[in-house]
C-alpha positions as CSV (number, residue, x, y, z in Angstrom):
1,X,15.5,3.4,162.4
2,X,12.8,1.6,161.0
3,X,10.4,2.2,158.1
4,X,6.9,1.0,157.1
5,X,5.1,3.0,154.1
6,X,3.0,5.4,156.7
7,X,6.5,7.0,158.0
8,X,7.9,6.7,154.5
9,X,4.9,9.2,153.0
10,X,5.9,11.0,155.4
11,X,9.7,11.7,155.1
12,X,9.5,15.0,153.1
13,X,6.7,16.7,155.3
14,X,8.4,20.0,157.9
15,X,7.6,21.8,160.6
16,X,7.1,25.4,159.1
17,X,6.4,27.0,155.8
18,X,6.8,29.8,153.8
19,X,4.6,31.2,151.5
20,X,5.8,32.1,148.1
21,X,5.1,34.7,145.3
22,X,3.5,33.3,142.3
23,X,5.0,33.3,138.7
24,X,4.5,36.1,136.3
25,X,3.5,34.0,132.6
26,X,5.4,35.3,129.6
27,X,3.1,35.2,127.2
28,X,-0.4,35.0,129.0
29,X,-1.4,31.6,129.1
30,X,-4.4,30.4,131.1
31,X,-2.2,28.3,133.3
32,X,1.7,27.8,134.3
33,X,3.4,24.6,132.4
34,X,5.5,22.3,133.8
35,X,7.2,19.9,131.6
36,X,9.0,16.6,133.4
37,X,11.4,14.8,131.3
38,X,12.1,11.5,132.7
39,X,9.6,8.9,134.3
40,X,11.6,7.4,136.9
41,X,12.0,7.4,140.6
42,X,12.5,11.6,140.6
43,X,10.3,12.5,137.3
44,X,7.8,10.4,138.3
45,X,7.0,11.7,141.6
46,X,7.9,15.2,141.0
47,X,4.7,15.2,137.8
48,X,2.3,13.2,140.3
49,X,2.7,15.4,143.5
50,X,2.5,18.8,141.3
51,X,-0.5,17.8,139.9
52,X,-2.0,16.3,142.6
53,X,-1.6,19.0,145.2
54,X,-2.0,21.9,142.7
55,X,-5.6,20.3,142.0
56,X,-5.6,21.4,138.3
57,X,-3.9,24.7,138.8
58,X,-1.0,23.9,136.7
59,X,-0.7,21.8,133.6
60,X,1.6,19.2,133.8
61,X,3.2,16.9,131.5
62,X,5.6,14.2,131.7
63,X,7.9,13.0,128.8
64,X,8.9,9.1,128.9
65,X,9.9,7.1,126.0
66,X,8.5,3.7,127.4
67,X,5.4,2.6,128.6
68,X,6.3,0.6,132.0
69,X,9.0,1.6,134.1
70,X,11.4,-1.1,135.6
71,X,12.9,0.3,138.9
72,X,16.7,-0.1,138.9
73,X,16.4,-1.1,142.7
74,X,15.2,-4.3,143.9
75,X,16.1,-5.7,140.1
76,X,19.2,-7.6,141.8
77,X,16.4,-9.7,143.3
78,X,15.4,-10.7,140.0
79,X,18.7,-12.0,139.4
80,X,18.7,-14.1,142.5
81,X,15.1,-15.4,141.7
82,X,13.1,-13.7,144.8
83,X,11.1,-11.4,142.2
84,X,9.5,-11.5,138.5
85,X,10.2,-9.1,136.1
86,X,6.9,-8.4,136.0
87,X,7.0,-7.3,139.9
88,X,9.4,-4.6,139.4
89,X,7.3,-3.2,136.1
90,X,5.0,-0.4,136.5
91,X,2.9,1.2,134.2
92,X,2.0,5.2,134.2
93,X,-2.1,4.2,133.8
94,X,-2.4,5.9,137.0
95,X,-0.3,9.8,136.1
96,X,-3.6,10.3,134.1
97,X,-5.9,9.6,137.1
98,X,-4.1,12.3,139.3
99,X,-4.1,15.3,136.2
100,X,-0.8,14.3,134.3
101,X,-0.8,14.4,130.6
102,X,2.0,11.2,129.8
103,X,3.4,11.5,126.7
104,X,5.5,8.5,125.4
105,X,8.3,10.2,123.2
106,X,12.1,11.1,123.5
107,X,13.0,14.3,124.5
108,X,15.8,15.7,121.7
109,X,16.4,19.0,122.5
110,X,15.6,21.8,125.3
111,X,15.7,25.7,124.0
112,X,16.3,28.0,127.7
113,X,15.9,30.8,125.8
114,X,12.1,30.0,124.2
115,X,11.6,27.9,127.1
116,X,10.7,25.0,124.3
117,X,11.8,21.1,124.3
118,X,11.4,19.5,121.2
119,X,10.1,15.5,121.0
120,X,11.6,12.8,118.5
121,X,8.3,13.3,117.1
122,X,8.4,16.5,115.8
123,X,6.3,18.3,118.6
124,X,7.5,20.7,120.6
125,X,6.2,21.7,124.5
126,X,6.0,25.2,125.7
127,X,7.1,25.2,129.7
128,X,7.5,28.3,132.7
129,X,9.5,25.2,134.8
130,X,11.3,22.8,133.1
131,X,12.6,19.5,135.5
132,X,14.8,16.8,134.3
133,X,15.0,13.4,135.7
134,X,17.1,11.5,132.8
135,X,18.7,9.0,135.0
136,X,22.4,7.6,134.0
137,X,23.8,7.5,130.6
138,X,27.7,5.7,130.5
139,X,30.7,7.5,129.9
140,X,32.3,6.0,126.7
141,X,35.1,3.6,126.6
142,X,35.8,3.7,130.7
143,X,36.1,0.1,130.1
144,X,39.0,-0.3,127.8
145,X,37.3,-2.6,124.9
146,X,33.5,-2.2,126.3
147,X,31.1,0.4,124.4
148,X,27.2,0.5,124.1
149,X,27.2,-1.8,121.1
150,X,28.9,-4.5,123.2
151,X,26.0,-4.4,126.0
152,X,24.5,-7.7,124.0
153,X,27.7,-9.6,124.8
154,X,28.2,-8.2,128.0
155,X,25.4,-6.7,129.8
156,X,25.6,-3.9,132.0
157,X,21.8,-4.6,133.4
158,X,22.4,-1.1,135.3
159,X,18.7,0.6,133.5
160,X,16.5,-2.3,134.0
161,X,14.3,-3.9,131.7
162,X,15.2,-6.0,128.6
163,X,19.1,-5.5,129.9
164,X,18.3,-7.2,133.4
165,X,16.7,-10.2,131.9
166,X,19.2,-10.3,129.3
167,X,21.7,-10.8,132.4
168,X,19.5,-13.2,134.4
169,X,19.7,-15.3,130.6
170,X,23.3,-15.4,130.3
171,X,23.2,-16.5,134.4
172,X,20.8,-19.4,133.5
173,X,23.2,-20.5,130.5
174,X,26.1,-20.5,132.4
175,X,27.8,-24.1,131.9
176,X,28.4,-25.7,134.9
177,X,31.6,-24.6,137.2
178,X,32.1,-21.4,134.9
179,X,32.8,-18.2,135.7
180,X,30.5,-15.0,136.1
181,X,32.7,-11.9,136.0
182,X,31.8,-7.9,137.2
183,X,33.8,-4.7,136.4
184,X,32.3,-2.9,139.0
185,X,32.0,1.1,138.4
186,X,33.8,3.8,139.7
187,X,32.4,6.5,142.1
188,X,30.0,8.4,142.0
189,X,27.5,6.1,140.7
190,X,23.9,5.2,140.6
191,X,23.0,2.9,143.7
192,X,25.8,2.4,145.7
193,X,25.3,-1.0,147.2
194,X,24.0,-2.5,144.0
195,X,27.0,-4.1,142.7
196,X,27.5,-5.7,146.1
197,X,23.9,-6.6,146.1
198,X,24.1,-7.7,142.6
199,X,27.1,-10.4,143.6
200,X,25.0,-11.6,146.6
201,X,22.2,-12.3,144.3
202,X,24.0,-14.1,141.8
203,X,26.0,-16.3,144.2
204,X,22.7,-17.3,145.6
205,X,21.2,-18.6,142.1
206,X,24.5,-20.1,141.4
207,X,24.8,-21.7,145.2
208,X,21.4,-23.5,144.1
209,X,21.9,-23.9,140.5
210,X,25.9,-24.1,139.9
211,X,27.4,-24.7,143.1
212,X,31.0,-25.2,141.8
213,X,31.1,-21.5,139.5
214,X,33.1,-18.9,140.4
215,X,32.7,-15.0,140.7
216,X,35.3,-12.3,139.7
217,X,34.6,-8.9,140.7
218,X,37.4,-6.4,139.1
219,X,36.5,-3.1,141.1
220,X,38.6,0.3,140.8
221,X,37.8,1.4,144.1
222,X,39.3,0.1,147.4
223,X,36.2,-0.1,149.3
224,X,32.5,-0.1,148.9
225,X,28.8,0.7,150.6
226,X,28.6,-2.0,153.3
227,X,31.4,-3.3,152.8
228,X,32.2,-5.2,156.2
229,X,28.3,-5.9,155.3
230,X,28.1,-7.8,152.5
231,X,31.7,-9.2,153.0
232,X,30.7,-11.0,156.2
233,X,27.6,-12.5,154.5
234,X,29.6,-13.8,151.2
235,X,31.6,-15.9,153.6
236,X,28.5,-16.5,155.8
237,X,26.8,-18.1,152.5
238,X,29.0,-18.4,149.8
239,X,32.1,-19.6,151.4
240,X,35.1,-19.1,148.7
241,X,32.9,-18.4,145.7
242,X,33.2,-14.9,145.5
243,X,36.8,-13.5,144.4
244,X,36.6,-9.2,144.9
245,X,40.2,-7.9,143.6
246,X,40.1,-4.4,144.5
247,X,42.0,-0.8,143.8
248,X,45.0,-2.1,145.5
249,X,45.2,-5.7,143.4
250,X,44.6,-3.6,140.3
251,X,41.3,-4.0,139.9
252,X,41.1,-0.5,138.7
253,X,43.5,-1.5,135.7
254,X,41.1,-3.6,133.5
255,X,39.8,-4.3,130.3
256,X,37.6,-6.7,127.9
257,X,37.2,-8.2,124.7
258,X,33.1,-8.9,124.6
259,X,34.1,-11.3,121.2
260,X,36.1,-13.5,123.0
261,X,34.5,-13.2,126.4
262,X,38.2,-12.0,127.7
263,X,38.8,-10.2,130.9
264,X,42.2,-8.6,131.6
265,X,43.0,-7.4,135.4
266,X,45.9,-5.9,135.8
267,X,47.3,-7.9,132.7
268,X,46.4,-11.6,133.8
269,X,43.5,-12.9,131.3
270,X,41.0,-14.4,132.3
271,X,38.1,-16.3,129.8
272,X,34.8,-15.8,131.5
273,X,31.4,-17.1,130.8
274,X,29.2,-14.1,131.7
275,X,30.3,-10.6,131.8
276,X,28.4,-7.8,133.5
277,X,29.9,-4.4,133.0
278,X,28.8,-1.6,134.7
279,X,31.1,1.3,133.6
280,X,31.7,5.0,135.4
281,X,28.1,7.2,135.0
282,X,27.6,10.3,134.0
283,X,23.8,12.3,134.1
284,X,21.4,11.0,131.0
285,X,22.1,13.1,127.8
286,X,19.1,15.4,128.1
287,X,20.4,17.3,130.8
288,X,23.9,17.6,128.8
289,X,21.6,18.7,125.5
290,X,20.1,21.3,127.9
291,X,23.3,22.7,128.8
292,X,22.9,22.7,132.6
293,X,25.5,20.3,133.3
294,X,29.0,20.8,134.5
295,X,31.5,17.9,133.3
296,X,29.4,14.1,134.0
297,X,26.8,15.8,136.4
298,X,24.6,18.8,136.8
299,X,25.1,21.1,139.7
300,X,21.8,22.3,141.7
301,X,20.7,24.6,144.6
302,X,20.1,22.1,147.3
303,X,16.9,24.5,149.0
304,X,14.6,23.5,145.7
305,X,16.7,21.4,143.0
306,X,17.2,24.0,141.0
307,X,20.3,23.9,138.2
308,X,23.0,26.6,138.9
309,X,22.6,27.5,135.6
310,X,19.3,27.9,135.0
311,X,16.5,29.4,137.7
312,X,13.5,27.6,135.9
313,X,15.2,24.2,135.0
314,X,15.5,21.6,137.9
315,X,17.5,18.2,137.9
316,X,16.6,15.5,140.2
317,X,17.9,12.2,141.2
318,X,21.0,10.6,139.4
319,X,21.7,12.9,137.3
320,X,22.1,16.1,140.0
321,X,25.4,17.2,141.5
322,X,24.0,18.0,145.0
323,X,26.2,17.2,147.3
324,X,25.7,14.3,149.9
325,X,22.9,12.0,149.2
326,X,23.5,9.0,147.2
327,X,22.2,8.3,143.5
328,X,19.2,6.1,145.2
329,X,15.6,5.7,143.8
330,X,14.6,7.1,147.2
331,X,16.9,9.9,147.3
332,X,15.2,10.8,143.9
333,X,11.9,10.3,145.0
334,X,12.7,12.8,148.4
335,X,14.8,15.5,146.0
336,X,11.3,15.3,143.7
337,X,9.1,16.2,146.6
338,X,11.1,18.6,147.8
339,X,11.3,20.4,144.0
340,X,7.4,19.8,143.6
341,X,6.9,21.6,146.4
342,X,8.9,24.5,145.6
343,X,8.0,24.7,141.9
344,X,3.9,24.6,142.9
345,X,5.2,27.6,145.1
346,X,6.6,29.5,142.8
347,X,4.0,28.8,140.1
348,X,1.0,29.3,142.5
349,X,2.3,31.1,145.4
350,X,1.1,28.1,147.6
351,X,3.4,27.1,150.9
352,X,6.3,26.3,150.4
353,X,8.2,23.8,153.4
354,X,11.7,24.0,154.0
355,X,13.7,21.8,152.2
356,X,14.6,17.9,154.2
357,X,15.2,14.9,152.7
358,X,15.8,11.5,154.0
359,X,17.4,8.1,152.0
360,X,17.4,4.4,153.0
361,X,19.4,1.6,150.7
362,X,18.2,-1.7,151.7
363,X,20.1,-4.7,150.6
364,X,19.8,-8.7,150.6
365,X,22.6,-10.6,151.0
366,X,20.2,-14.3,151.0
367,X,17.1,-15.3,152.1
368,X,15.9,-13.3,154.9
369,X,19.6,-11.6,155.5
370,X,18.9,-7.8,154.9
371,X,21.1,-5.0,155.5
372,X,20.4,-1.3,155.0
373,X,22.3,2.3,155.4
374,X,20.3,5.5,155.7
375,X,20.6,8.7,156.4
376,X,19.1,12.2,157.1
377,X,20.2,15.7,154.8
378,X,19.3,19.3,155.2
379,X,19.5,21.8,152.6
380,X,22.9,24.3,152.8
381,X,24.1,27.3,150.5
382,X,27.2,24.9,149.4
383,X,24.8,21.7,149.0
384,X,22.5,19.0,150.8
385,X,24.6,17.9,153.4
386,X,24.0,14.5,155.9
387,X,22.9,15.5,159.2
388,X,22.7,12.1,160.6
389,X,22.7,8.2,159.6
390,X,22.9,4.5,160.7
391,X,24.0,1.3,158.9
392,X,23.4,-2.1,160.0
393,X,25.8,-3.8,162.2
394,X,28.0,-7.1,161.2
395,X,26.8,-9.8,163.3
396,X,23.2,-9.4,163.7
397,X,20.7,-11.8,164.6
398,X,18.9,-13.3,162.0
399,X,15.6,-12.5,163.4
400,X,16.9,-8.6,162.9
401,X,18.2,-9.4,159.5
402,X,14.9,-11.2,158.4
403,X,12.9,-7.8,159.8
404,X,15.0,-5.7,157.9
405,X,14.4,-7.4,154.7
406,X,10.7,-7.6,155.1
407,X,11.1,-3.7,155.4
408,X,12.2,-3.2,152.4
409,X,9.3,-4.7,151.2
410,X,6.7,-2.7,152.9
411,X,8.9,0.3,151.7
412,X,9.1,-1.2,148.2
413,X,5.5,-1.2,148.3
414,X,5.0,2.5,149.5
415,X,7.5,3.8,147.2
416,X,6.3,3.1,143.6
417,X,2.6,3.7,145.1
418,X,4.3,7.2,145.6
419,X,5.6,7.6,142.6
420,X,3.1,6.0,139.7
421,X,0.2,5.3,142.1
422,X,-1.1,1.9,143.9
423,X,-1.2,-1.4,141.6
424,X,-4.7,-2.5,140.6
């Protein structure tokens, strides 16, 4: 399967269409309210494509604390050096242009029963459909020794911004023949392959920079996204650099002392020079505060992204317990258009499409050697469950590896033009 950004805009579009009945207001206002907390890959999209296609029908706001998002994917490629910062930075100058009101605060608290959520600023927004798209939080002290107020010492870089070029720092500092270490997270987790893709990009700057360092990846699982992937190309380009001690080697059994840059596998210390710690995920804390999660995640009807808890609040993207797509920026981005569509029905009574959704992870292993695994999903009673998929093959010719990567890149493209609109 290929992609370029026509087929991408594409993905979410179905055959045949429903037509739904339109919401009665509570209290009588001119126009129904949707609230969207969270600017990323889901929020993002979900506030554009209601606004867009309702054409001023319904008012729509989005809540985002900061005024340029950094997408999580393709920020490994920072790392390696094949991006700026500034290319993975995108402002929301263009929500306005398409009808949404942005409004840069921090959502602190969500009433279901007023249908309020209140800002860190003291306001408060009336809604009739609520969607959150908050994106990871950590779940405290999985790393024995590791908490938020260590991410200085020991970066996790997983929301990316200040933390990923905090990383990218330490990477540059590194004194020659050191040691960059990874505690890689448990499932599930945002991005699969990113870990993997993260080590690839790092032992590329370090092949070119600090040939003679090492990598230590600790990892608590026994295999990973790509694995036979991203395995083959280590050896293919980084040739005894990269150490992976996994589940069965106790790389599950770890823990870390930030102040003395300590990392203890198993119970064999080891001083390191960087430290990236990416520790087990659970959904961002406004969907907890909201009271629509169910443990770390919060469960949703798979046909519109609805919570099981509440009819008129949806989750999207990381945070969402829905069964078998990855946490991916484009599995967010599919989930949102699929909940746009079926909120603008139920607010308007416009068509409403039966729910598909589609995801792609692309990763690069060096220059010009990408990989990817995708796959197709259909919306069931239990959940969204994988009707089809491919994955790259070990052992591909470089021409097909070079085409894959330069994919991504049209799909990169298409993507955050979906989400926050084209870049002047």
């Amino acid at each position: 399967m290929t992609m370029n950004r026509r087929a991408f805009l594409g993905t979410s579009v179905a055959a045949s269409v429903a037509l739904a009945s339109p919401m009665v207001l509570a209290d009588g206002h001119a126009k129904p309210r949707v609230v969207v907390v969270g600017g990323g890959a889901g929020g993002a999209t979900a506030a554009r494509y209601i606004a867009k296609d309702s054409k001023g029908a319904v008012d729509v706001t989005l809540i985002e604390p900061t005024r340029t998002y950094y997408t999580c994917f393709f920020s490994n490629l920072y790392l390696g050096g094949f991006k700026e910062i500034e290319d993975i930075g995108h402002s929301y100058g263009n929500m306005a242009a398409n009808g949404v009101n942005v409004v840069h605060d921090w959502a602190v608290g969500v009433d279901r029963d007023t249908k309020t959520v209140t800002l860190a600023g003291g306001a408060s927004l009336k809604y009739d459909k609520l969607i959150l798209s908050p994106g990871i939080d950590f779940v405290d002290m999985a790393v024995p020794g590791w908490d938020i107020s260590a991410q200085n010492a020991m970066p996790h870089a997983y929301k990316a911004g200040s933390q990923t070029e905090l990383l990218k720092a330490k990477l540059m500092a590194m004194p020659q023949g050191g040691t960059f270490a990874m505690v890689a997270p448990p499932n599930p987790y945002r991005c699969p392959p990113g870990p993997y893709e993260r080590v690839s990009m790092v032992a590329h700057f370090l092949k070119n920079n600090n040939p003679s360092a090492k990598i230590i990846v600790a990892d608590p699982k026994p295999k990973f996204s790509k694995m036979a992937l991203f395995q083959e190309g280590w050896a293919n380009h980084y040739d005894g650099m990269v150490d992976w001690i996994g589940e069965e080697f106790g790389g599950g059994n770890v823990s870390v002392e930030p102040d003395a840059m300590m990392l203890t596998i198993d119970g064999e210390e080891t001083k390191v020079d960087v430290c990236n710690v990416i520790p087990a995920m659970k959904a961002g804390k406004i969907a907890d505060m909201a009271g629509v999660t169910d443990g770390n995640w919060a469960p949703v009807n798979a046909v519109d992204m609805s919570t099981k808890a509440d009819p008129d609040v949806y989750v999207l993207g990381d945070a969402a317990q829905q069964g078998d797509m990855p946490k991916s920026g484009f599995s967010a981005n599919s989930q949102a258009k699929v909940c746009a569509n079926a909120v603008r029905g139920a607010l308007t009574g416009s068509k409403v499409f039966p729910a598909k959704f589609s995801n792609t992870c692309w990763s690069l292993i060096d220059t010009n050697d990408g990989v990817k695994v995708g796959a197709t999903y259909e919306a069931t009673d239990e959940k969204i469950a994988k009707v089809d998929g491919f994955i790259s093959a070990t052992g591909e010719s470089a021409e097909l590896r070079k085409a894959t990567y330069e994919e991504s890149e049209g799909w990169y493209s298409g993507i955050t033009a979906d989400m926050f609109g084209a870049k002047a």
